[in-house]
VEXMARKOL-619376 format. One record per residue (C-alpha): residue number from 1; x, y, z. Coordinates in nm, 4 decimals. Example, Ala and Ser with C-alpha at 12.3 -4.5 7.8 and 13.67 -1.06 7.14 Angstrom:
ATOM; 1; 1.2300; -0.4500; 0.7800
ATOM; 2; 1.3670; -0.1060; 0.7140
***
This chain:
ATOM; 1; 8.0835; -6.3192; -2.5165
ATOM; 2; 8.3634; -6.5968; -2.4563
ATOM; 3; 8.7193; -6.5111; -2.5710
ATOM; 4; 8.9744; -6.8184; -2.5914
ATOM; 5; 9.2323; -6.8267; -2.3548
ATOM; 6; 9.5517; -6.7185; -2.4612
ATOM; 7; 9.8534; -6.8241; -2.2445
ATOM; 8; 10.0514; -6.5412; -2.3164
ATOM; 9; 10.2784; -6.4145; -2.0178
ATOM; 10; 10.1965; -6.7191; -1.7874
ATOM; 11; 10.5217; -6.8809; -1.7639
ATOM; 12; 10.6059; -6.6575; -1.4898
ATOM; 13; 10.4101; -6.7409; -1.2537
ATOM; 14; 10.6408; -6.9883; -1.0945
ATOM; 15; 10.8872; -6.8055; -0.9662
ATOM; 16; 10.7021; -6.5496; -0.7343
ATOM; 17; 10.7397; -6.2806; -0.4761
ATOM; 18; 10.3795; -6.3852; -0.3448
ATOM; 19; 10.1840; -6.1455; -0.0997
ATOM; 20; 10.1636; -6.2712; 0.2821
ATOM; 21; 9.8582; -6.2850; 0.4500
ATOM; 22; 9.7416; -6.0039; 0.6541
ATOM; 23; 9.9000; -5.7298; 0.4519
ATOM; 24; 9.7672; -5.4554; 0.2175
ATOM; 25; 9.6952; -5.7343; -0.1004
ATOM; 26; 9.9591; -5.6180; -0.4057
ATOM; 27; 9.8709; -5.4808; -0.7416
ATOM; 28; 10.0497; -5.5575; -0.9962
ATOM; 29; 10.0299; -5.4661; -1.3672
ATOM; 30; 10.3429; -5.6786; -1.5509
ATOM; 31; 10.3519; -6.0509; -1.6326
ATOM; 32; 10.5737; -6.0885; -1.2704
ATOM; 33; 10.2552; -6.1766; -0.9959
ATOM; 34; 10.3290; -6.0352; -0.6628
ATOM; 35; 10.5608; -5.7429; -0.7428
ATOM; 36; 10.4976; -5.4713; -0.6154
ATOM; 37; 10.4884; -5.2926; -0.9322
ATOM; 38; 10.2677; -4.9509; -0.9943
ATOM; 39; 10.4023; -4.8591; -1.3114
ATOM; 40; 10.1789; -4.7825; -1.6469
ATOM; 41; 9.9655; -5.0434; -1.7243
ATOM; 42; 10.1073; -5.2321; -2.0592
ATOM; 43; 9.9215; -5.1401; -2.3566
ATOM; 44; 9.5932; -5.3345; -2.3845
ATOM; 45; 9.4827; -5.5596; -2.6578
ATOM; 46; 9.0879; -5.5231; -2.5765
ATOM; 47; 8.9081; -5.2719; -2.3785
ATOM; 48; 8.7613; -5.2965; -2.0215
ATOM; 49; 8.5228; -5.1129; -1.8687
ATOM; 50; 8.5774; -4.8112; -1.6837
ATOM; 51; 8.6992; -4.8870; -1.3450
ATOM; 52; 8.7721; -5.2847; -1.4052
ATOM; 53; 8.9965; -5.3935; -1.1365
ATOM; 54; 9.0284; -5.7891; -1.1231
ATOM; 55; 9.1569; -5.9465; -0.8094
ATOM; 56; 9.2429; -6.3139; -0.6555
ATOM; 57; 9.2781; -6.4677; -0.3056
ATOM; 58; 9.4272; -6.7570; -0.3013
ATOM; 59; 9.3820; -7.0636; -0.0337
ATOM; 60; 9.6469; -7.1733; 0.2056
ATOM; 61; 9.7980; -7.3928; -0.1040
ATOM; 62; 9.9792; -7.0539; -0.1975
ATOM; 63; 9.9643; -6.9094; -0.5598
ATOM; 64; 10.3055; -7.1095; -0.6660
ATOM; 65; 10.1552; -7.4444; -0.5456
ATOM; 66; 10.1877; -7.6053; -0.9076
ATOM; 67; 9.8449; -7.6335; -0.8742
ATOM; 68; 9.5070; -7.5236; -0.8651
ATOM; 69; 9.5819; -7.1726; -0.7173
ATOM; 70; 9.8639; -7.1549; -0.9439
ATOM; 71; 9.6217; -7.2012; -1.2407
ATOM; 72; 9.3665; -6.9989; -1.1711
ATOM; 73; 9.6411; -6.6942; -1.0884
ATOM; 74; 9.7852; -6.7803; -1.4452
ATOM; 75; 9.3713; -6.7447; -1.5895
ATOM; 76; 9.3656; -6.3830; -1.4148
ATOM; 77; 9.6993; -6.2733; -1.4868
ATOM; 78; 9.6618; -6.3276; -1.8527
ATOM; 79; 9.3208; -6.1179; -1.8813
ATOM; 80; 9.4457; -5.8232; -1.6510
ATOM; 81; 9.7722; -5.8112; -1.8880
ATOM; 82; 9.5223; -5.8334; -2.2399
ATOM; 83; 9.3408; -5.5602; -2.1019
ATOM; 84; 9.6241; -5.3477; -1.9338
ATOM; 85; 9.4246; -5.3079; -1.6152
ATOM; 86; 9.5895; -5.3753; -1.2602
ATOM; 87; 9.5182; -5.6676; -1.0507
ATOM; 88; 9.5359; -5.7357; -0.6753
ATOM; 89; 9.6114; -6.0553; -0.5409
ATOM; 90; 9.6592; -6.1487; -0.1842
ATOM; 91; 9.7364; -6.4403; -0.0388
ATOM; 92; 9.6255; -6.7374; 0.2440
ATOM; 93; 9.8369; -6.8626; 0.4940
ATOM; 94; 9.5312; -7.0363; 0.6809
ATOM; 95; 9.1289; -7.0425; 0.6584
ATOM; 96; 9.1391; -6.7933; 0.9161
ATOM; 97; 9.2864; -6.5477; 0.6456
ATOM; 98; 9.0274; -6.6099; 0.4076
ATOM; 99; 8.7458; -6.3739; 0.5572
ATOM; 100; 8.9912; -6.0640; 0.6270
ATOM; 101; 9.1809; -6.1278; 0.2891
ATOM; 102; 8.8214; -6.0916; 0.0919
ATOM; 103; 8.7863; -5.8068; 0.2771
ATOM; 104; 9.1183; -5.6018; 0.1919
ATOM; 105; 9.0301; -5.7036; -0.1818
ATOM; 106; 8.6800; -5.5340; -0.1555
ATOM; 107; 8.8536; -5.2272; 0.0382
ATOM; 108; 9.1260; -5.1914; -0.2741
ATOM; 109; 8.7790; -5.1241; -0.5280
ATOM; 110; 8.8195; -5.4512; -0.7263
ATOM; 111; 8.5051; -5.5076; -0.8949
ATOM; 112; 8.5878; -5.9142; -0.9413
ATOM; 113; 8.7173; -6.1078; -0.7117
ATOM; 114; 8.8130; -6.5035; -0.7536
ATOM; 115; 8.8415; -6.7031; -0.4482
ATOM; 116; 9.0409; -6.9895; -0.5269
ATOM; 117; 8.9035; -7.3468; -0.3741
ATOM; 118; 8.6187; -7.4826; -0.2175
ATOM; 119; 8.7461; -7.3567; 0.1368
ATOM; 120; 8.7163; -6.9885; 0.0776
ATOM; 121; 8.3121; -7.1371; -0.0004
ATOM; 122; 8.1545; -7.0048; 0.3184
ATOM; 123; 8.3932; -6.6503; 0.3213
ATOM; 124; 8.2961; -6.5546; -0.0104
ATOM; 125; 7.9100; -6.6123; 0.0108
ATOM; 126; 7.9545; -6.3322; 0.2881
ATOM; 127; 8.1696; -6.0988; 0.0793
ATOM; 128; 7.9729; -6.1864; -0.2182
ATOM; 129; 7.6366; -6.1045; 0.0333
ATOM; 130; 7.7577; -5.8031; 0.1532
ATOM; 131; 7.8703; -5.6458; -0.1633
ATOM; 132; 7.6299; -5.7615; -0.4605
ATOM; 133; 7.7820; -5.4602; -0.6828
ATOM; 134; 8.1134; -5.7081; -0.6819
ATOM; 135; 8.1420; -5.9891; -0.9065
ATOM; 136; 8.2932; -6.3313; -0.7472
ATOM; 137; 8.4391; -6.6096; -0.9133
ATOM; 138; 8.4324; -6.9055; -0.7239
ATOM; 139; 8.6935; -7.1814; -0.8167
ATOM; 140; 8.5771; -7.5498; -0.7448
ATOM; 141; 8.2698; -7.5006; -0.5363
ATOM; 142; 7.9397; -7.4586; -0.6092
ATOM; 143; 7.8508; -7.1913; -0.3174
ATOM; 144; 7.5549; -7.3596; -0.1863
ATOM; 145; 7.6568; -7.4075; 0.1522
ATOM; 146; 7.3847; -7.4647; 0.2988
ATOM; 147; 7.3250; -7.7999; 0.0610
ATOM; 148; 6.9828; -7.6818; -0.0650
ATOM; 149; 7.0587; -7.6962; -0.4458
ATOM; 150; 7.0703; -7.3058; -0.4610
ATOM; 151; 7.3695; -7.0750; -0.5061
ATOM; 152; 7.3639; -6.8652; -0.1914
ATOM; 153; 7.4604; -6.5569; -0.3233
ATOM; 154; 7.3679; -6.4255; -0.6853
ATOM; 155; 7.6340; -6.2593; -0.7605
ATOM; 156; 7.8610; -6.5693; -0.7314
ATOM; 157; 8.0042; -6.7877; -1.0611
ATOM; 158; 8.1238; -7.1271; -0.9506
ATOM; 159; 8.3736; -7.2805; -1.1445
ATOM; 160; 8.3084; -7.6716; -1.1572
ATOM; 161; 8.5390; -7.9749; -1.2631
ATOM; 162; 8.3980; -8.2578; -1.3981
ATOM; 163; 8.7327; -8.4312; -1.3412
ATOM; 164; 8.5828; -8.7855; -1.2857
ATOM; 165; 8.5684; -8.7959; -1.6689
ATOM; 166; 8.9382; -8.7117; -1.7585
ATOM; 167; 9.0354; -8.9311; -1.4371
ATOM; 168; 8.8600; -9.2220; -1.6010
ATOM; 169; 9.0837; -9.2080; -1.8933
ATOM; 170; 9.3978; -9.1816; -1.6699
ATOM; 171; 9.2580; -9.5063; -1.5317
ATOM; 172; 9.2413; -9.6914; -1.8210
ATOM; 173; 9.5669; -9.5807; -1.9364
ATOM; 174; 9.7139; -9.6641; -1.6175
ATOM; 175; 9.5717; -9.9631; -1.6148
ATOM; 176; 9.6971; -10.1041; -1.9089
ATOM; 177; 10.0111; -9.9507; -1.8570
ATOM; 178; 10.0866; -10.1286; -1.5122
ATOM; 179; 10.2623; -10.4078; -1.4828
ATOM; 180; 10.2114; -10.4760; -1.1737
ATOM; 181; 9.8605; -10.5203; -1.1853
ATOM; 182; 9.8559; -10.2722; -0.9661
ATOM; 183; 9.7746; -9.9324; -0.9131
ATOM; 184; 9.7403; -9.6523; -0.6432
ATOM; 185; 9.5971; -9.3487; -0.5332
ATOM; 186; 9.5965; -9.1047; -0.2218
ATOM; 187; 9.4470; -8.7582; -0.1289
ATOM; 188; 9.4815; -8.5054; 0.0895
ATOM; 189; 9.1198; -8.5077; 0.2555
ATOM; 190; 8.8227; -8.7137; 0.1534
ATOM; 191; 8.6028; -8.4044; -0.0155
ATOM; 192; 8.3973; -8.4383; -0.3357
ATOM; 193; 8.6539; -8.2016; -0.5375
ATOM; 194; 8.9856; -8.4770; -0.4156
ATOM; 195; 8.7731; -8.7938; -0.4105
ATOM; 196; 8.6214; -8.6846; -0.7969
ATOM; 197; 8.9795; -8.7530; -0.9580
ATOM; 198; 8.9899; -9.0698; -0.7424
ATOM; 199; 8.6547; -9.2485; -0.8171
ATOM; 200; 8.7214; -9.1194; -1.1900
ATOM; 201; 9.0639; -9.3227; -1.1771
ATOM; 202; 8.9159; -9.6164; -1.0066
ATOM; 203; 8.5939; -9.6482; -1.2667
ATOM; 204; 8.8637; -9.6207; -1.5522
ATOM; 205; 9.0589; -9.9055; -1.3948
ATOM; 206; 8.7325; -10.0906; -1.3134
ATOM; 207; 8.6177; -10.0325; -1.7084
ATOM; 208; 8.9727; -10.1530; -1.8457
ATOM; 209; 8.9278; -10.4944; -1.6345
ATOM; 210; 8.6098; -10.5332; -1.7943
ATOM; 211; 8.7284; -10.5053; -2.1514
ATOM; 212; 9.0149; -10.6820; -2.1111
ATOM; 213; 8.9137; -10.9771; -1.8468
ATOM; 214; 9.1838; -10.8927; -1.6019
ATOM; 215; 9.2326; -10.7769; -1.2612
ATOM; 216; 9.4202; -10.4788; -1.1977
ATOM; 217; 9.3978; -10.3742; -0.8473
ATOM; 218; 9.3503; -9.9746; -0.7236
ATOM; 219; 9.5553; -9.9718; -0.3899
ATOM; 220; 9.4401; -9.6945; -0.1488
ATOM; 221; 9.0592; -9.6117; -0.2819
ATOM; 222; 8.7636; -9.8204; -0.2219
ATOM; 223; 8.5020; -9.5590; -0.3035
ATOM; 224; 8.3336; -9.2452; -0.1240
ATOM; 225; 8.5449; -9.1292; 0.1706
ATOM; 226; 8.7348; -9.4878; 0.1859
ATOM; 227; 9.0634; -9.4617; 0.1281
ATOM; 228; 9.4074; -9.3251; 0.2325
ATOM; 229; 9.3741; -8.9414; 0.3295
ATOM; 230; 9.7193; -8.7387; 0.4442
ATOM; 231; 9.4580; -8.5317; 0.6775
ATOM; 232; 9.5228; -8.1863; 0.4546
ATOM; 233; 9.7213; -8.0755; 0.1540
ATOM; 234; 10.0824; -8.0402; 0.2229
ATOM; 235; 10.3957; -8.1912; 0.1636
ATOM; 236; 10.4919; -8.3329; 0.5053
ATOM; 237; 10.5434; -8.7037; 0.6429
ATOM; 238; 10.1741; -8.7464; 0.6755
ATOM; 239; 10.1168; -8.7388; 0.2949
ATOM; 240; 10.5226; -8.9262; 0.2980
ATOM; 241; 10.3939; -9.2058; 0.4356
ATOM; 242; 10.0580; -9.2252; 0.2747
ATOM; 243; 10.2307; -9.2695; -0.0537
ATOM; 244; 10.5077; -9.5363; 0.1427
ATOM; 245; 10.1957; -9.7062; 0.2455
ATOM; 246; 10.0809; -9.7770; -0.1180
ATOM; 247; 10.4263; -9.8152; -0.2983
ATOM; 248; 10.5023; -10.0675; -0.0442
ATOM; 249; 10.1768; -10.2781; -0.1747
ATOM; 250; 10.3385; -10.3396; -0.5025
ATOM; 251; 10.2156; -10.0242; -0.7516
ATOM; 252; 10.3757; -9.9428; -1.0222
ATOM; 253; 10.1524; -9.6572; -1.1038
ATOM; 254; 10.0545; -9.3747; -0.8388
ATOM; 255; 9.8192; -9.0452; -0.8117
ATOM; 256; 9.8062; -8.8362; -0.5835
ATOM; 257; 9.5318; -8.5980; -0.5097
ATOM; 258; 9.5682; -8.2797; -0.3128
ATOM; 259; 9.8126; -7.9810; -0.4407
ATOM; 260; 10.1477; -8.0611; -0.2909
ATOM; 261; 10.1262; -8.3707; -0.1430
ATOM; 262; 10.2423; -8.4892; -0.4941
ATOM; 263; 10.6000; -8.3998; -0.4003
ATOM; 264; 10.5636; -8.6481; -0.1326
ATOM; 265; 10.5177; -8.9196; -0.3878
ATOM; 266; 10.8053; -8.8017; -0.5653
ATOM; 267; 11.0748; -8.9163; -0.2720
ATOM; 268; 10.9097; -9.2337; -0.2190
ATOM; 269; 10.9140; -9.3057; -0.6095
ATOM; 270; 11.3040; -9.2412; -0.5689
ATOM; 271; 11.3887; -9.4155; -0.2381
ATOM; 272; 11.1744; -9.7751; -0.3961
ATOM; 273; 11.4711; -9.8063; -0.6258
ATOM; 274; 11.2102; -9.9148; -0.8961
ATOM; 275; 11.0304; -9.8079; -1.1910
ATOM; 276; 10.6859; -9.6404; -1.0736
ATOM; 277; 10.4958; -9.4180; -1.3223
ATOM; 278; 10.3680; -9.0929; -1.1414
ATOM; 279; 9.9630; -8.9390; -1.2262
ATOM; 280; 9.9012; -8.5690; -1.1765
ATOM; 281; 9.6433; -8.3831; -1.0395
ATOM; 282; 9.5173; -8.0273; -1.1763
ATOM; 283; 9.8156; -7.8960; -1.4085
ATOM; 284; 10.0243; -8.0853; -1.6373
ATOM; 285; 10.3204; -8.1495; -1.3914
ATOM; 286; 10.5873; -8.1996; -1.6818
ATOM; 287; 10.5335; -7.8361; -1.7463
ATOM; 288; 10.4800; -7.7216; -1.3974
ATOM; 289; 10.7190; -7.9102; -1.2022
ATOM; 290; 11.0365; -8.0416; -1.4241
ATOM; 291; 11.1009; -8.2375; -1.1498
ATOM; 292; 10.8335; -8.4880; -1.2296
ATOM; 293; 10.9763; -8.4947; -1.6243
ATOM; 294; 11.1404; -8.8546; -1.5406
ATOM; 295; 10.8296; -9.0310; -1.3907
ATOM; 296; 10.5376; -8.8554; -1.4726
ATOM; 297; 10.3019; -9.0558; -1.7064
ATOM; 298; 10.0284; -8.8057; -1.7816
ATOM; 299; 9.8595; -8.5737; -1.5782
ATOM; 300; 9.5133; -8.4935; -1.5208
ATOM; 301; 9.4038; -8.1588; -1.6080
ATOM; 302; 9.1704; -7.9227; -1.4343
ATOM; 303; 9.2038; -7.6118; -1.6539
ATOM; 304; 9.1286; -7.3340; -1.4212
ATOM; 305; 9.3540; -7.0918; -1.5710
ATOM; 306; 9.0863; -7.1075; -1.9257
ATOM; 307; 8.8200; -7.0883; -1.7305
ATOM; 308; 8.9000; -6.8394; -1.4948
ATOM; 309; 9.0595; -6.6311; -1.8134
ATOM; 310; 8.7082; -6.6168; -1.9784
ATOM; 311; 8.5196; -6.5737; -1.6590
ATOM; 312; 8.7612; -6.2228; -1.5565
ATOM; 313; 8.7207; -6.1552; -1.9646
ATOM; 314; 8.3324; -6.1819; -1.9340
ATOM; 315; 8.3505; -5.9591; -1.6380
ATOM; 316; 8.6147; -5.7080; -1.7976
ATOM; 317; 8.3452; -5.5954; -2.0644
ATOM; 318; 8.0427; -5.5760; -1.8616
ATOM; 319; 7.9082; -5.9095; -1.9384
ATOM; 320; 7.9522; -6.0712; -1.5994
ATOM; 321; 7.7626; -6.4703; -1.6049
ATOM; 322; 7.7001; -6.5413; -1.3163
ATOM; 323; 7.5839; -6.9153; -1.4174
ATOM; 324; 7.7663; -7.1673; -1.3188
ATOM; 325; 8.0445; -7.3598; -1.5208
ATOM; 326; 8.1008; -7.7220; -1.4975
ATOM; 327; 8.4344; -7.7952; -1.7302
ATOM; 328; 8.4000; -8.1175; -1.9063
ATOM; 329; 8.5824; -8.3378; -2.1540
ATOM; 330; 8.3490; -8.2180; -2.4603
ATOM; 331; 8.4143; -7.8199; -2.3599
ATOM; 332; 8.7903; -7.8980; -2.3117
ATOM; 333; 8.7676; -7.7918; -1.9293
ATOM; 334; 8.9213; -8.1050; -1.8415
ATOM; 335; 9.1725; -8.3734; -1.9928
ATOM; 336; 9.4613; -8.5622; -2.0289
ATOM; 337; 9.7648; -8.4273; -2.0434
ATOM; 338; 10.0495; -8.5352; -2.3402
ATOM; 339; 10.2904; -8.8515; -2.2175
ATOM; 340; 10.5688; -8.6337; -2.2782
ATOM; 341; 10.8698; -8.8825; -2.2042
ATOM; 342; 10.6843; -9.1448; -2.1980
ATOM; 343; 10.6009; -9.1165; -2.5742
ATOM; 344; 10.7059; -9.4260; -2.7201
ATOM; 345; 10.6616; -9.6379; -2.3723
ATOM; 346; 10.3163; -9.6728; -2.3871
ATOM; 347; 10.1452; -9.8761; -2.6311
ATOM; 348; 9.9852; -9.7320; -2.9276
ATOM; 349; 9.6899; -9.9588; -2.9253
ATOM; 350; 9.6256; -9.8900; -2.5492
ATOM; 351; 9.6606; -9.5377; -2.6742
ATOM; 352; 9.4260; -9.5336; -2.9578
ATOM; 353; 9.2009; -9.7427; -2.6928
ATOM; 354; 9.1763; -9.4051; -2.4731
ATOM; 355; 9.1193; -9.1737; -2.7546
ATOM; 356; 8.8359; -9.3997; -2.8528
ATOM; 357; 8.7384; -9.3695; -2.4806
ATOM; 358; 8.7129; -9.0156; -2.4677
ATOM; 359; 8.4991; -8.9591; -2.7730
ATOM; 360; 8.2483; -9.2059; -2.6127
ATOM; 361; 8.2519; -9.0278; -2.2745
ATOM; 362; 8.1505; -8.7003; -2.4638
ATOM; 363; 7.8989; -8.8982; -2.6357
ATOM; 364; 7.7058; -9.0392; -2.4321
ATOM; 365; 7.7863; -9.3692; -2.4589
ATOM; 366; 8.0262; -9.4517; -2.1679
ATOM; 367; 7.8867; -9.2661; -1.8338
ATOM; 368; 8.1324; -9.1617; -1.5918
ATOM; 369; 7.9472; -9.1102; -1.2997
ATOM; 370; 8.0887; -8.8440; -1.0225
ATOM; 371; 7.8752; -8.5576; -0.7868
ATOM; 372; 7.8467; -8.3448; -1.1082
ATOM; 373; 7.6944; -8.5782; -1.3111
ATOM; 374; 7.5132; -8.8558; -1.1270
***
């Protein structure tokens, strides 16, 4: 049975103690991840099964990333507090934490464990191997690691993001929005779950040209693993001067793809001295980050904390599904986030053009193509 995700008690998540790597993970039972707090669990609002101990390891993004870790913490947080069980979360500093982390979580007794990002793939089809009695919750990676078209471990759910199809719509709306007549995007390495959003944003673009018999440009993606990479997901020059590289081209409009290395985007927007709209990736960054509140356009949404809310809720009653899930614009896994300040900026026609859009995605009638759905 799925129960709607509630986003009660989430807001804290920002503003974290977190757990380093290498250490004992923490357990925590209040709506403040990573204290160290033992105390009573709050009084639940449903009933888990005896023993139900929910637990999350994070990748080296860190669970205050503003991102995808950050999401999925927010999903498992807000199940542990409905049912007033503890959690333990620990997290990565590196990929070499990934197998010992997965294996302090199994030696603390959780019974489900979510491994946040396609990285910890290859770690937690061993964990998940060597103990089938746990159930694992695999954010944004299918688990088949040996490319055969077969989970490799049974007691694995993947969590899948059809983001291509709310990317498109960014695309469009970008597209129309520019000025310019041009537009950019950047990433942090070329893998299917980064280059998804991109190839989403470039097909929207592609589709608006076609409508509309014009020409806007997407600066930094040609398709598959062509484009501009940073080399990994951090904030640092590399992913500085990726976003230099395509502001400097002319954009007006800019999205970039890989946790952090938004923030990077962020200081170039400010030291062009000119009016460039920002994309996000994952999370609605007007909510996440308030820095972004002046130049973020939309964002567009992976929503890992539902998903990973109904997958530890499954679990939590004894009806663990181990099927995959592949989030989509027609189950609301994915979208567009609000304009926010840029309500009243963007035309309403161009807006009622991308509504229009999105019902035809989930129809049928426009295909969005991406590794999910080819």
């Amino acid at each position: 049975m799925k129960k709607t995700f509630q986003m009660a008690a989430v807001g804290a998540a920002a503003a974290l103690l977190l757990a380093a790597c290498g250490e004992a993970p923490e357990e925590t039972t209040t709506a403040t991840p990573g204290a160290s707090d033992t105390s009573a669990a709050p009084e639940a609002t449903s009933k888990a099964v005896e023993g139900f101990k929910p637990c999350i390891v994070s990748d080296a993004g860190g669970f205050d990333d503003k991102s995808f870790n950050q999401l999925s913490f927010e999903g498992l947080q807000t199940a542990a507090l409905e049912y007033g069980v503890e959690f333990g979360q620990v997290q990565s500093q590196s990929d070499s934490d990934f197998k010992t982390n997965l294996e302090s979580l199994v030696s603390t007794d959780c019974t489900a464990i979510v491994s946040v990002g396609f990285a910890l793939s290859a770690a937690t089809v061993e964990s998940a191997t060597a103990n089938p009695d746990i159930n694992y919750i695999l954010v944004d990676d299918a688990a088949d690691n040996d490319f055969d078209g077969t989970k490799d471990a049974e007691n694995i759910k993947p969590l899948l993001y059809d983001t291509a199809q709310a990317a498109f719509l960014a695309g469009y709306l970008s597209a129309g929005y520019s000025e310019a007549g041009k537009v950019g995007t950047y990433g942090g390495q070329p893998y299917p779950t980064v280059t998804i959003f991109m190839d989403g944003f470039k097909q929207g673009v592609e589709h608006y040209n076609e409508v509309n018999g014009t020409d806007v440009q997407v600066i930094g993606f040609e398709g598959g693993d062509k484009g501009v990479f940073t080399g990994g997901f951090e904030n640092n020059q590399d992913a500085r001067n990726a976003a230099d590289s395509i502001i400097e081209q002319g954009v007006d409009v800019i999205l970039p793809v890989g946790g952090p290395i938004y923030q990077a985007a962020l200081d170039s927007i400010a030291a062009a001295d000119r009016d460039i709209a920002l994309i996000g990736a994952d999370a609605d960054l007007y909510e996440s980050d308030p820095k972004t509140q002046d130049v973020i356009l939309t964002s567009i949404q992976k929503k890992m904390n539902a998903s990973t809310y109904d997958a530890i809720s499954s679990a939590a009653i004894g009806e663990f599904d181990s099927e995959a899930y592949i989030g989509t614009l027609e189950n609301d896994g994915v979208g567009i986030a609000p304009l926010h300040n840029f309500e009243g900026k963007v035309d309403e026609a161009l807006l009622a053009e991308v509504e229009a859009l999105k019902a035809d995605i989930i129809s049928g009638e426009i295909k969005v193509t991406s590794y999910l759905q080819q």
